[in-house]
N, C-alpha and C positions, 0 to 999 in steps of 0.2 A: 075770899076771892076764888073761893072753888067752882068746878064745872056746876053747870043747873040748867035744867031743859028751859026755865026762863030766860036764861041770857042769849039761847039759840035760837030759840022763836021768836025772838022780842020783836015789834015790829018796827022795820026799817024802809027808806024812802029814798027814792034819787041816788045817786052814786053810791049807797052802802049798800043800798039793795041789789045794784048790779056785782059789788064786791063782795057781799054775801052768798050771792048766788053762785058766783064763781067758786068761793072756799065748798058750797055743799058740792057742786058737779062735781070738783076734784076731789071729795070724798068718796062720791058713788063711783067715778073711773079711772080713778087714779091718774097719774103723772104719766100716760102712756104717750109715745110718741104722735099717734093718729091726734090724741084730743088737744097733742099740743100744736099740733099740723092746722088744728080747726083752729083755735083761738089767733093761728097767727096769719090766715087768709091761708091755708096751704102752701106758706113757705117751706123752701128747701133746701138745704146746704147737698152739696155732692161735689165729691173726689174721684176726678179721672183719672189712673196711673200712667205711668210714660208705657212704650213698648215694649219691653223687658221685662216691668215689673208686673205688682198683685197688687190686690186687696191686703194682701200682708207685708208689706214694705214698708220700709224707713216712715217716709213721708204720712202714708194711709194709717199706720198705728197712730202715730203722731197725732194728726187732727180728729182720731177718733177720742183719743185722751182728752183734747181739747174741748169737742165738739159730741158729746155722746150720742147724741142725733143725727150725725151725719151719715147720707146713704156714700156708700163705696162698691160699688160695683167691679166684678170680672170681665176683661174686655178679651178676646182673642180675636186671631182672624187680621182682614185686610183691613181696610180703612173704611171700606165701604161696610163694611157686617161690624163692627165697631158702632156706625154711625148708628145703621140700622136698631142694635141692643139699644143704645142711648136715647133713640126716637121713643124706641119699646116704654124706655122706663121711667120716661120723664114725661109721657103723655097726659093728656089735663092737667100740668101740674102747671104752678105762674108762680112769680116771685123767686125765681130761681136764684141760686149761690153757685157758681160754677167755680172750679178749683180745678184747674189741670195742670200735670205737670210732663214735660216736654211731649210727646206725641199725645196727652192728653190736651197739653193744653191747644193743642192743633185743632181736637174734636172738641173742645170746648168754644173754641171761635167758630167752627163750621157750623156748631148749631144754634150758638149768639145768631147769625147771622142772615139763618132760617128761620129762628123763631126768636125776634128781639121782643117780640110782646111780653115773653114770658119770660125773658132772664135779666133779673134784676142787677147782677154786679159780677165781674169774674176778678180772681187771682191767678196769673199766669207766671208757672217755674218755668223759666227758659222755655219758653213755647217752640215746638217744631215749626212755625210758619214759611220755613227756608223747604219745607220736606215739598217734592215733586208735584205730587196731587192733587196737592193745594190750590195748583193754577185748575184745575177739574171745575171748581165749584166757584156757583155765582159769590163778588164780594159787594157787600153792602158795606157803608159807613154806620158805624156806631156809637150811639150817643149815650150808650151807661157808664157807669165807671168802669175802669180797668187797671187794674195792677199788675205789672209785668215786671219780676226780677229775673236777669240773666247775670251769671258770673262772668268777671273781666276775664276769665280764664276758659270760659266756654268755646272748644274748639267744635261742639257738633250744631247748636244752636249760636252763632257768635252775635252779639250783638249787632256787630257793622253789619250784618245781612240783615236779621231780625226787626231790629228795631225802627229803619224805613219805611216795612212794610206793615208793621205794627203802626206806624204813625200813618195811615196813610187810611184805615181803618177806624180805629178810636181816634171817636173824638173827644174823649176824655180819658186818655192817657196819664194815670201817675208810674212813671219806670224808675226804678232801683237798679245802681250796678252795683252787686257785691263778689267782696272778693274772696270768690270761689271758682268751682269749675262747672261743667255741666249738671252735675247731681246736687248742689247745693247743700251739700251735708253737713259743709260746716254751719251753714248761716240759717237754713228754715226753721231753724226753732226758735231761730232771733227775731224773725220778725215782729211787725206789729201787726196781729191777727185779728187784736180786735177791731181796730182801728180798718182794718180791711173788712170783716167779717162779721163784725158784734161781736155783744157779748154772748158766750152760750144761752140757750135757751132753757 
């Protein structure tokens, strides 16, 4: 049962040939993320951090352990040059995975809300949607999934504000109250990722 150049070229038909063909391409270019971007229609997972944080916090290490794929971008600045990077870097992209957490997940609904063609599903930590500027920007209703967990303890994002206006938005709302505070630190590792997000790629 050793290797032999006959059993690679053998000749093959219909689905073994598309599954053969797939094993040699990922010989010639390996496991990189671009070719796994192609195989998957240019799907995208992406982590927007709250306003305090980075690309190197709690949360962003976290789902990169999870998700070795996932883009995490640096966001500084106001709300409006936030938006503007996130236009930047998500441009021609569809099938999107949106993941924010508290002022991320604010820019994660602003641009659901811009561009619903293109974002496939979000997960929202305690979303800022109580934050000021928010009333700035046109709202649409939206019809992807959404998952939004806020802690019972959340005094900056509280649910009783939040979650109104979340409902009022999605219309396919699944909300989680867990008991935490506004940073979720106790609970985001617990959740259920896949079940939100898939499995890794």
């Amino acid at each position: 049962s050793g290797f032999s150049l006959v059993s690679v070229f053998r000749p093959v038909t219909g689905a073994a040939c598309f599954s053969r063909c797939m094993e040699l391409l990922l010989l010639l270019v390996g496991n990189s993320l671009d070719f796994t971007r192609f195989l998957q229609g240019e799907s995208m997972r992406i982590f927007l951090h709250g306003l305090e944080s980075s690309s190197s916090g709690a949360k962003a290490s976290f789902l990169r352990e999870v998700y070795p794929d996932i883009v995490v971008p640096d966001f500084q600045g106001s709300l409006a040059a936030r938006m503007a990077s996130l236009q930047d870097i998500l441009a021609g992209q569809r099938s999107i995975s949106l993941i924010g957490s508290s002022f991320g997940g604010l820019m994660a609904t602003i641009y659901a809300m811009a561009n619903p063609d293109t974002v496939e599903r979000m997960v929202l930590l305690a979303p800022a949607l109580n934050f000021p500027e928010f009333s700035r920007y046109s709202r649409r209703r939206l019809v992807i999934p959404v998952w939004m967990i806020i802690g019972r303890d959340d005094s900056v994002t509280p649910a009783g504000i939040v979650l109104p206006l979340a409902e009022k938005i999605f219309a396919d709302l699944r909300y989680t109250e867990a008991a935490d505070d506004h940073m979720l630190a106790k609970s985001f590792r617990q959740l259920d990722w896949q079940a939100m997000l898939g499995a890794p790629w």
